[in-house]
C-alpha positions as CSV (number, residue, x, y, z in Angstrom):
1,X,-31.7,-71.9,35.6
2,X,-34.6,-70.0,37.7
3,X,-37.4,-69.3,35.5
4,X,-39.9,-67.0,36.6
5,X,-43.2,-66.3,33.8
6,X,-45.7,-63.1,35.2
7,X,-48.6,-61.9,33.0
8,X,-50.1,-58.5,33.5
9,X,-54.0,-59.2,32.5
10,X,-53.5,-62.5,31.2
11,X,-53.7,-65.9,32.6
12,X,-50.3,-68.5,32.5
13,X,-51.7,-71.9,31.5
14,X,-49.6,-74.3,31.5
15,X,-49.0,-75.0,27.4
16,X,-47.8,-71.1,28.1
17,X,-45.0,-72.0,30.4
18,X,-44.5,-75.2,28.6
19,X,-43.7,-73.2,25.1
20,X,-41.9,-70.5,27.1
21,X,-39.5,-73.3,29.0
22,X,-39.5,-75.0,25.2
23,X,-37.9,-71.9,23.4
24,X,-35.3,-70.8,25.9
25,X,-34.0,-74.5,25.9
26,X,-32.4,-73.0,22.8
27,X,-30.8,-70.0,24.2
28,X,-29.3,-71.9,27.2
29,X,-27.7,-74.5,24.1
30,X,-25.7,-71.8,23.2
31,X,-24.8,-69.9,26.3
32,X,-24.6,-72.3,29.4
33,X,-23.8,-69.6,32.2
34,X,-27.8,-68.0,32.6
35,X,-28.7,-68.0,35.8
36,X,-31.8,-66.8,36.0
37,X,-34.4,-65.6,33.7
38,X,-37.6,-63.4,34.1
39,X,-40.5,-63.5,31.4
40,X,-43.1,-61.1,31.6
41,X,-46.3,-61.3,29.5
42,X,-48.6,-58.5,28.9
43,X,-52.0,-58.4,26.8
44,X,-52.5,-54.4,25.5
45,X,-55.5,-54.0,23.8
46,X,-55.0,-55.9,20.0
47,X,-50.7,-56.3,20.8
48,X,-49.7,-59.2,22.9
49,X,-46.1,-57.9,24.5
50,X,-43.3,-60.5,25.8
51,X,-40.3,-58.8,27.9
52,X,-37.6,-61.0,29.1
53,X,-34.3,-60.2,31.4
54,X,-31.9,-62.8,31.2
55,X,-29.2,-62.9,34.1
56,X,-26.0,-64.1,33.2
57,X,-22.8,-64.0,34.7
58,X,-21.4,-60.4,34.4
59,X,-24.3,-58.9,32.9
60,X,-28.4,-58.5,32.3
61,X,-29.8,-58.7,28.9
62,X,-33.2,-57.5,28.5
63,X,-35.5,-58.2,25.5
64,X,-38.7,-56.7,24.5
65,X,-40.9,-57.6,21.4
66,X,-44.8,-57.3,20.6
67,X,-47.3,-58.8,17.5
68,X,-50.8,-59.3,17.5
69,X,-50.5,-63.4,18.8
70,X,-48.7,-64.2,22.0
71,X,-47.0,-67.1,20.3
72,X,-45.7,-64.9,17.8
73,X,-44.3,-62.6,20.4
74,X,-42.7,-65.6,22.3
75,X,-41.1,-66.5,18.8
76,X,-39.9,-62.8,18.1
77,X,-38.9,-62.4,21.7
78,X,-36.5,-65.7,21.5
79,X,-34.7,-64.8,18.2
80,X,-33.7,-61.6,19.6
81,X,-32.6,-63.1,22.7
82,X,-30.4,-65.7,20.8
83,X,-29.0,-63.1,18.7
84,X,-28.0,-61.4,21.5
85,X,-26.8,-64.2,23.4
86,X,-24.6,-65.1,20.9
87,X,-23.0,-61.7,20.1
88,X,-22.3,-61.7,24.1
89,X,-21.1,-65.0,23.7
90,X,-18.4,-63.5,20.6
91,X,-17.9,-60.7,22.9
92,X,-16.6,-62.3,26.2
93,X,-14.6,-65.0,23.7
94,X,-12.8,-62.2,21.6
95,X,-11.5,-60.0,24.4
96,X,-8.3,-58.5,23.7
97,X,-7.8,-61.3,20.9
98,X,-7.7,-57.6,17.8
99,X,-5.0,-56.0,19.8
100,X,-2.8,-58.9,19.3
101,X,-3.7,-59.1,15.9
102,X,-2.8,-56.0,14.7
103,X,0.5,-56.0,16.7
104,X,1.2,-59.3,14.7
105,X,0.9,-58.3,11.4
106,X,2.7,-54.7,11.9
């Protein structure tokens, strides 16, 4: 997976892209097709923002979330992401799966 970390008026140090690299570990447990991601870290007066866009095969999921630490954000900004990794996960492995269902039990 290509990782890419940007921050608009803040500094990456490395425990940054350590913690970042750390947390999406996770998401890439329970999906295994990411390709590429693309963390963006921004510093807005008293909110610390995180953005992510996750590539994955056959779509783009992009993630926002904001609180007054950047940890905190990070933290936000991955149980989103894994929430909706996992319901694109239930998506692509359901296709089609009701229609058979319901022609089943009719």
């Amino acid at each position: 997976m290509n990782l890419s970390i940007t921050g608009h008026h803040l500094e990456i140090t490395p425990s940054i892209r350590e913690y970042i690299s750390s947390k999406l570990e996770r998401v890439t447990r329970h999906f295994d097709h990411v390709t590429s991601a693309s963390v963006v870290l921004e510093v807005e007066k008293l909110r610390q923002k995180a953005e992510v866009t996750l590539h994955v095969r056959g779509k783009d999921i992009n993630v926002k979330s904001d609180a007054e630490d950047l940890y905190a954000a990070i933290d936000l900004l991955i149980d989103k992401l894994d929430r909706q990794i996992l319901k694109h996960k239930d998506k692509r492995n359901d296709h089609g799966h009701e229609a058979i269902k319901h022609q089943v039990t009719e």
